[in-house]
C-alpha positions as CSV (number, residue, x, y, z in Angstrom):
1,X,-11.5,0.6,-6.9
2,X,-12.1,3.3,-4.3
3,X,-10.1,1.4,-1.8
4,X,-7.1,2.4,-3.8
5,X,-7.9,6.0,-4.3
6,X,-8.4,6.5,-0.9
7,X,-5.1,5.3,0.2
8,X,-4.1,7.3,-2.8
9,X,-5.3,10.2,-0.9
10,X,-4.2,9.1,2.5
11,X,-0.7,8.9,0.8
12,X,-0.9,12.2,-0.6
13,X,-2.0,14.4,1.8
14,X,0.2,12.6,5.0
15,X,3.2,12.8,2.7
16,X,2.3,16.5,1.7
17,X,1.8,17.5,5.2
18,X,5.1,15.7,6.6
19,X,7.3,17.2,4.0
20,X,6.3,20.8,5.5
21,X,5.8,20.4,8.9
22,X,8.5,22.5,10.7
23,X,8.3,23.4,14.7
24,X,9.6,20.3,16.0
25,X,7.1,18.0,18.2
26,X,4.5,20.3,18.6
27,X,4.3,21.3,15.0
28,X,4.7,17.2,14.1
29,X,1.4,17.1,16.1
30,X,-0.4,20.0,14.2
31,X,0.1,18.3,10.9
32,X,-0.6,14.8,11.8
33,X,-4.1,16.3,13.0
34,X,-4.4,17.9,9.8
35,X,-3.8,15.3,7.6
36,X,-6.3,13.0,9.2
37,X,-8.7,15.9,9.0
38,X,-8.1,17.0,5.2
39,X,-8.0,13.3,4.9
40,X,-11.3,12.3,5.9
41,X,-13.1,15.2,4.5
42,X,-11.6,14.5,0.8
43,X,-12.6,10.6,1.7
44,X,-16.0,11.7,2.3
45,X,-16.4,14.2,-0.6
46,X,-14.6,11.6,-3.0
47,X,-16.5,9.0,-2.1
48,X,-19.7,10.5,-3.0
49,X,-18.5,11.3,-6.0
50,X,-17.6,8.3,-6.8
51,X,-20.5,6.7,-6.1
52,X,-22.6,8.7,-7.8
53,X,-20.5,7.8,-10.9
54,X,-19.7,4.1,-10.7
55,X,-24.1,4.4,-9.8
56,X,-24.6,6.1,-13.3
57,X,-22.8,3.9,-15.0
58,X,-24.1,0.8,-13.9
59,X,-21.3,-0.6,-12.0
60,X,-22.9,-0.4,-8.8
């Protein structure tokens, strides 16, 4: 289950941050460092919180 939303964020935020990168190669390297920022901090924060529900509801 949090295998998929992960890549569910992965997806979004890479595809989010391709669609408005503009200043050719240089600005193609901004967002791709971006995305895998954004990415791992919403993995991190998502992943606690899901954690702490699948936890509370016994699925853990």
């Amino acid at each position: 289950i949090k295998s998929l939303f992960f890549a569910f964020i992965i997806v979004t935020v890479s595809s989010y941050m391709g669609i408005n990168t503009s200043g050719g190669a240089e600005g193609v390297g901004k967002s791709t460092t971006q995305a895998v920022v954004i990415s791992m901090i919403l993995i991190l924060v998502s992943d606690f919180f899901m954690t702490m529900l699948l936890n509370a509801l016994g699925i853990i």
